[in-house]
C-alpha positions as CSV (number, residue, x, y, z in Angstrom):
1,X,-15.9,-2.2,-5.3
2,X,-14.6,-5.6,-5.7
3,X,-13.4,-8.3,-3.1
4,X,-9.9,-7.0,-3.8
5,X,-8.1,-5.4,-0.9
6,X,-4.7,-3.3,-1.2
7,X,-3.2,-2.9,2.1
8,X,-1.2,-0.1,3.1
9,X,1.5,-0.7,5.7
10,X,2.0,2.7,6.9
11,X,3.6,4.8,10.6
12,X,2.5,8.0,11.5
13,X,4.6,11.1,10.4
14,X,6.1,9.7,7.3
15,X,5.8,11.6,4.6
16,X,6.3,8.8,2.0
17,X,3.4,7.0,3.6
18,X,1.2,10.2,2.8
19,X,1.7,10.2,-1.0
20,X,1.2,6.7,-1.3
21,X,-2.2,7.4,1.0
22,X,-3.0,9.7,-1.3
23,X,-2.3,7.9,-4.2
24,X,-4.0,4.8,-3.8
25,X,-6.8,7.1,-2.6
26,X,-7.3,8.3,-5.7
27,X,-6.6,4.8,-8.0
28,X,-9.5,2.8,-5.2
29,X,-11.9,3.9,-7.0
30,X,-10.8,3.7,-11.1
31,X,-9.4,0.2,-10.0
32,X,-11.6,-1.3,-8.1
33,X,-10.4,-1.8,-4.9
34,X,-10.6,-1.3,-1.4
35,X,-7.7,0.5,0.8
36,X,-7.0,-0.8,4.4
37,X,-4.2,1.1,6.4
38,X,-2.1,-0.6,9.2
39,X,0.3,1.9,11.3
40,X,3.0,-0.8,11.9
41,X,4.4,1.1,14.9
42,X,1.3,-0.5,16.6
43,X,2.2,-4.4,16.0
44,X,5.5,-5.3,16.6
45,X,5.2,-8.2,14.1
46,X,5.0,-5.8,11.7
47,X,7.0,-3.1,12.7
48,X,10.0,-6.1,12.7
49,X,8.9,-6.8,9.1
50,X,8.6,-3.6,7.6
51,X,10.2,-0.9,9.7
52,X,13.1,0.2,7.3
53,X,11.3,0.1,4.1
54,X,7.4,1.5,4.9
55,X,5.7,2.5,3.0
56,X,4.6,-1.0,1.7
57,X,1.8,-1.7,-0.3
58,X,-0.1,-5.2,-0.6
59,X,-2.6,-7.2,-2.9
60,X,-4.3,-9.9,-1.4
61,X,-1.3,-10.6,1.3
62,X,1.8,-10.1,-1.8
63,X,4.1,-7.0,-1.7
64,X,3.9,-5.1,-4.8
65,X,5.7,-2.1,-3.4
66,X,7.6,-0.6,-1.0
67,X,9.5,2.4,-0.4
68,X,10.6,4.1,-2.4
69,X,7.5,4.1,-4.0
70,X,7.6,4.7,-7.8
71,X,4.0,6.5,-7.5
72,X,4.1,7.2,-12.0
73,X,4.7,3.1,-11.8
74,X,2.4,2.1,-8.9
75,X,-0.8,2.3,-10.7
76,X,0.5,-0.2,-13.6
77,X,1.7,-2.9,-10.6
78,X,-1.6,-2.1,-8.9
79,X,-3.8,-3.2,-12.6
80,X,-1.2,-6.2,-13.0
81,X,-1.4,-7.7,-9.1
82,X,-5.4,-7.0,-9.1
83,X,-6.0,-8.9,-12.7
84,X,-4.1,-12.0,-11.1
């Protein structure tokens, strides 16, 4: 893995937040990139922030995504944000 991180912004029982778990699962490894998850519901910074449109996906601190999540477009933004 590289030094590139992909955060997940995430709350518990959200479906939405499970297939983009899932999918950047799955891309961590053929892109080179680790996944950390943060349940929003427990930091009411974030939970202000990103409470009507989790899941959200980060590179390096920058939104690439949020939901809805296009999950066929997600690894193309993933490739673009990490080659930056």
């Amino acid at each position: 893995m590289t030094g590139r991180q992909v955060t997940l912004y995430t709350r518990q029982l959200c479906g939405l937040c499970d297939a983009a778990a899932a999918e950047l699962r799955r891309l961590a490894g053929p892109l080179s990139f680790s996944l950390v998850e943060f349940d929003i519901d427990e930091d009411a910074g974030l939970r202000a922030q990103y409470n009507d449109i989790v899941p959200v996906i980060a590179v390096d601190e920058t939104v690439i995504a949020h939901a809805p999540v296009d999950v066929a477009g997600l690894r193309a933004a993933l490739a673009e944000a990490l080659a930056r």
